[in-house]
N, C-alpha and C positions, 0 to 999 in steps of 0.2 A: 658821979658818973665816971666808968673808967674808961680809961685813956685808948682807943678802939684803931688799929692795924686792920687794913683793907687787902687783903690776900687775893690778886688773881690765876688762877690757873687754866693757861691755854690748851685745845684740843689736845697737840702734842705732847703735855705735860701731865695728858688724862688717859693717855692714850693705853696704857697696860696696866696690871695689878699691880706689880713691881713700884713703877711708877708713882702711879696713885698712893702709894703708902709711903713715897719720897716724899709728895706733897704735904702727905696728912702729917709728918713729922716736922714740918715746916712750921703747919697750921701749931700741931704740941706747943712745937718750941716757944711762937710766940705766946701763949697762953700762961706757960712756966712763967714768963716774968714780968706775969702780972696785969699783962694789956688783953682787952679782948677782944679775940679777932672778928671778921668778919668775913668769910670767905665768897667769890664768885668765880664760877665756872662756865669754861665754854663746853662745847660737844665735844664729845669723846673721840680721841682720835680726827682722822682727815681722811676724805675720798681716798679707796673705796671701803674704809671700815664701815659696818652697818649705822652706826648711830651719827655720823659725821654729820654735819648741815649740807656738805654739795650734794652728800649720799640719798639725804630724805630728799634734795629738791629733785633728784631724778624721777622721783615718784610721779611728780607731776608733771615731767618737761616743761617746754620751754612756754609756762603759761605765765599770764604777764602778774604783776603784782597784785598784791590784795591781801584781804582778811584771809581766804582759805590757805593762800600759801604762806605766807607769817606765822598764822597758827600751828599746822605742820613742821613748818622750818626752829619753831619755839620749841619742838619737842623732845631737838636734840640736845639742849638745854637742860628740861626737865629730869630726863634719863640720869645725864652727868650727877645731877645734883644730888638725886635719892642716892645715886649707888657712892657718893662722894659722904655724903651724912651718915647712911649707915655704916661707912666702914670707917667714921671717925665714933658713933654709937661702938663699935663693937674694940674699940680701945678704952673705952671706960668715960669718954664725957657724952656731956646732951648736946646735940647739934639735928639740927630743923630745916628741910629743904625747903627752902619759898622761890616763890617764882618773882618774878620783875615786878608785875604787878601789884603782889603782894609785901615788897618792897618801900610802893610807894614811887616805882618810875613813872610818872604820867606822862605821854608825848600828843604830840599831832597827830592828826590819821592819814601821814603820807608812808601808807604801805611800803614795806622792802628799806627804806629808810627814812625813818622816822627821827622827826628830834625830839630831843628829851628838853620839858617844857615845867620841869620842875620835881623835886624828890620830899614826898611826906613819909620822914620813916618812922612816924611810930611804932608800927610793928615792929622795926626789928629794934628800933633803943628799950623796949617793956623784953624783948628778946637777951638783948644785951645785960641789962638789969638780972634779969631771972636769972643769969651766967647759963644761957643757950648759943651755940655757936651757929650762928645763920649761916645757912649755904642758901646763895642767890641766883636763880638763873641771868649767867650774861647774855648779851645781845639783844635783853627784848622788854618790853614795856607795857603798858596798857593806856587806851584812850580813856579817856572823861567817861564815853558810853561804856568801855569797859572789854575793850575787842583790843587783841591780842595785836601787838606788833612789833617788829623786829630794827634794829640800828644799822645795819647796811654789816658789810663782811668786814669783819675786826670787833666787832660793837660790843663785843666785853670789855676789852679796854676802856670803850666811854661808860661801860654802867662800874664796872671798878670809880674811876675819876667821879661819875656822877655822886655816888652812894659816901665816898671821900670827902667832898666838898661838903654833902649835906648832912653827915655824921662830925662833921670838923674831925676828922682823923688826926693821929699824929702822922701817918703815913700810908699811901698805896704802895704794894709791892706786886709790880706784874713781873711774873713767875714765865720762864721761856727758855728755850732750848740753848741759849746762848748766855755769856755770864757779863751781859751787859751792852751799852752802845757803843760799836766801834768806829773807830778811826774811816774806817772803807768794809767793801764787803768780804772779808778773809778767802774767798772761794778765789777770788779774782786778785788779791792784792797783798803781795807777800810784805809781811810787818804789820798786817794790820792787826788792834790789840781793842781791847775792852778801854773806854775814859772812864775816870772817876768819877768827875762831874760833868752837867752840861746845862746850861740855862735852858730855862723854860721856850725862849723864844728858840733857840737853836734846836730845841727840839720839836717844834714846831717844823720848822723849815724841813728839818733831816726826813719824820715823818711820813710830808705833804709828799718830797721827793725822793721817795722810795725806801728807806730804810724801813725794813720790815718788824722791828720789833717794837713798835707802839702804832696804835693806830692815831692819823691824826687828827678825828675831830677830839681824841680823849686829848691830846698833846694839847690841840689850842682849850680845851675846857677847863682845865688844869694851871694855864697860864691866866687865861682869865679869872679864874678863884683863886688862883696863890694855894694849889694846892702839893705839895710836895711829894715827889714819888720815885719809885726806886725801878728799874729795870734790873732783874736777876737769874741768873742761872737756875734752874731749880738744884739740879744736882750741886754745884758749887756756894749757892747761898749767897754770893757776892755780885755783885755787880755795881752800875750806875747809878750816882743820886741827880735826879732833874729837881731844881729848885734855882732860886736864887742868889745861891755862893758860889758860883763859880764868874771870877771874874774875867773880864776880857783881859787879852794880853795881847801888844801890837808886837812884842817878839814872835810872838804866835797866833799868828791874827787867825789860822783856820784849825776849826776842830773839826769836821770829816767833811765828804767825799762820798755820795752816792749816784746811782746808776738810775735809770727809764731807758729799756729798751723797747724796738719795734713804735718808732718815730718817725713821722712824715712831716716833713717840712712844707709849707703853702707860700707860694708868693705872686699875689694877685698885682696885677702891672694895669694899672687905668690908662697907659702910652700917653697921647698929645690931647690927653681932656683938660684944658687951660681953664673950662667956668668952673670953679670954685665952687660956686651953689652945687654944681650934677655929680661933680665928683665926691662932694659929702651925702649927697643921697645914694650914690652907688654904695660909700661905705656903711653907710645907715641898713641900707637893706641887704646886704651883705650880714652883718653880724645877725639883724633880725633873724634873717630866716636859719644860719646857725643854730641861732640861741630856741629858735620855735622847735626843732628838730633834735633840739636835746643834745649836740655835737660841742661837748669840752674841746675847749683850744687854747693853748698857754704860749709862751715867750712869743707877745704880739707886739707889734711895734706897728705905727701908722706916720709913714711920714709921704715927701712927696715923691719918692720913688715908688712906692707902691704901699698894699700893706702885707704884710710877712706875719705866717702865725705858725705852732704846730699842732699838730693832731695824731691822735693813737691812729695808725696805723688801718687798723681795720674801716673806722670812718672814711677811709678818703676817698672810694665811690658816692658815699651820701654826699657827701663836700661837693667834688665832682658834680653831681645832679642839682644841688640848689643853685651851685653859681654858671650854671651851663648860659643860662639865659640874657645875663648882665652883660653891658658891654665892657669887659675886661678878661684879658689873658689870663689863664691860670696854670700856675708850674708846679709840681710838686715831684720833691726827690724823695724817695723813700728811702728806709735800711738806714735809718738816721737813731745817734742813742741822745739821749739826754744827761749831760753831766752838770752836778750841785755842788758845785763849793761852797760848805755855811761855816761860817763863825763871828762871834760878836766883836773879836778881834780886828774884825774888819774895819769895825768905823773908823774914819779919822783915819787910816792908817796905809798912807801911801805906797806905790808901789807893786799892790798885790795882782793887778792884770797882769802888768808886768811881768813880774814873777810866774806868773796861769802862762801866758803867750809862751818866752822863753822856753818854759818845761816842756810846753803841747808842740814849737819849731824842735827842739832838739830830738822829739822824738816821732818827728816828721809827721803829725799830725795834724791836719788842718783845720779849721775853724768854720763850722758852716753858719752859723749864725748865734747871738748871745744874747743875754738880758741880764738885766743887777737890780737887787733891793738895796734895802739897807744892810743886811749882815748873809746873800747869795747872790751869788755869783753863778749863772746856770750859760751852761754852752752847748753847744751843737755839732756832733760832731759824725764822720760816718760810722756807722756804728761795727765794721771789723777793726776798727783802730778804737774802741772804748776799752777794751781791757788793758792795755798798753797807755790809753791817755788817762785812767785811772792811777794808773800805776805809777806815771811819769809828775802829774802833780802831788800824789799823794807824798812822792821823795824829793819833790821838791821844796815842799813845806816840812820834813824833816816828821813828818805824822808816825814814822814805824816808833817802833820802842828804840832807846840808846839802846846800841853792843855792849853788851856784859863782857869785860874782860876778864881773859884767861888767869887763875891763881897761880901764879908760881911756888 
């Protein structure tokens, strides 16, 4: 069996002729030495080019999930994939567009975002054998009955990671506009640079809370199979290894710093409810009806001041109307950002609030509310001062690149 490289290429990275023939020298390259690849693509391009996936879903507006729009939404998929094989056909090897299904992704039938419930690839290891270069549609799957279905937005990265695991790859390499994972977001934060390495679990975290260049159900899938993968520039060929070698260091206890903007803060006040029983069922029926209503809310804390959570933004009318009815106050500040401090440096390693507090007072930024894992560190802050408290801890942890001094 030979040793099989898991190639992804995102929209952006498909998105011109030019391009596409960067990629496909990617795909050459690794075949020259001797591993075989495997390549998966997402849709060509991004709103409003014709083939994009937000482009197809206009077709249908705003209709709620299901088989007909998954189907549709797969097909920007498909497109990529032919016009990706044939133009690796027309440099001289055999490469075969299959779709997800034909992969061997089988998921659930929860439409729009499905999980993937296991990968049979025989097709493409008789693929791989034959020395055919599979191109697979990312983002999408098929059920048991055999109905088309899609992994929610990012979901090439998880059929990359998924197709990795069950191939035993020597490597995923997701393929992206940047030449790896950075320190901070470079748009907002001067020094920030590309890491070398980053643990599986810190890529997890960074992911969940917003860094944009892995999606994170591939990041925790990845970590759960020990599967190894690279975050890389296409044009530059370099970037990130996520894996297990990179160790913590309490000299450096934080490897990045990311962003959630358009945050609304909640803090529900029960005042002078001293029975214990009624105020556990306020909170009981409180989160119910959240969680019935489909309303994500993260950095929660329940104590006996009240209980404090947040929510995107746009929810906080629906928020508003479930808890209208309960006998408790409800406050909500909006124009709040969400800031991630992750690294495995963290554990054990005292200090580091400290350090967060310091940098966020020197640069007069205030604190609206916090919460901590094991290796994040996530704060609240108002969100005209995030670009400045990005900034302020990022130089606080010393995260830019050292000053290259001048040659005499």
């Amino acid at each position: 069996m030979k040793k099989t490289i898991v190639q992804k290429f995102g929209g952006s990275s498909l998105s011109s002729p030019e391009l596409r023939e960067v990629a496909a020298s990617r795909v050459l390259e690794t075949r020259s030495r001797g591993l075989a690849p495997v390549v998966v693509c997402s849709a060509l391009g991004r709103l409003p080019d014709p083939y994009a996936t937000d482009t197809l879903g206009q077709l249908l507006g705003p209709s709620r999930a299901g088989a007909n729009r998954d189907l549709l939404l797969a097909c920007g998929e498909m497109i990529a994939c032919a016009v990706f094989a044939e133009l690796l056909a027309s440099w001289g090897v055999v490469a075969q567009a299959v779709t997800g299904a034909q992969a061997g992704i089988i998921t659930d039938e929860n439409f729009g975002d499905a999980k993937i419930l296991r990968v049979e690839p025989a097709i493409l290891l008789q693929m791989i054998e034959a020395g055919v270069i599979p191109v697979v549609t990312g983002f999408q799957g098929a059920t048991l009955k055999g109905a088309i279905t899609t992994l929610g937005r990012g979901g090439s990265d998880l059929s990359a990671i998924a197709l990795g695991a069950a191939l035993h790859a020597e490597s995923v390499e997701i393929y992206t506009d940047v030449s790896g994972v950075m320190t901070g977001d470079p748009r907002r934060i001067a020094g920030a640079h590309p890491l070398e390495r980053v643990e599986w679990g810190e890529m997890v975290e960074l992911a969940a809370e917003g860094a944009k260049v892995m999606h994170a159900k591939g990041a925790e899938l990845a970590r759960v199979t020990n599967t190894p993968y690279m975050v890389k520039g296409l044009r530059s060929n370099v970037g990130t290894i996520i894996d297990d070698g990179a160790k913590p260091d309490s000299m450096r206890p934080v490897t990045g710093i990311t962003a959630l903007r358009s945050i609304s803060f909640v803090r529900v006040i029960q005042g002078d409810i001293d029975d214990t029983e009624l105020r556990r069922d306020i909170e009981l029926a409180l989160f119910e009806r959240l969680a019935q209503r489909d309303i994500s809310i993260d950095m929660i804390n329940v104590n006996n001041a009240g209980i404090f959570f947040t929510v995107d933004t746009p929810e906080v009318e629906m928020v508003r109307r479930e808890l209208a009815d309960l006998n408790v106050a409800v406050r909500i500040r909006s124009h709040c950002a969400k800031l991630s401090i992750v690294g495995a440096g963290m554990r054990g390693t005292p200090g580091v609030m400290y350090r967060v507090m310091q940098a966020l007072g020197s640069a007069e930024v205030p604190i609206i509310h916090s919460t901590d894992s094991n290796i994040t560190i996530s704060l609240l802050v108002p969100d005209e001062d995030a670009p400045r408290a990005e900034q302020a801890i990022h130089d606080a942890f010393r995260l830019g690149r050292a000053p290259v001094e001048a040659s005499l």
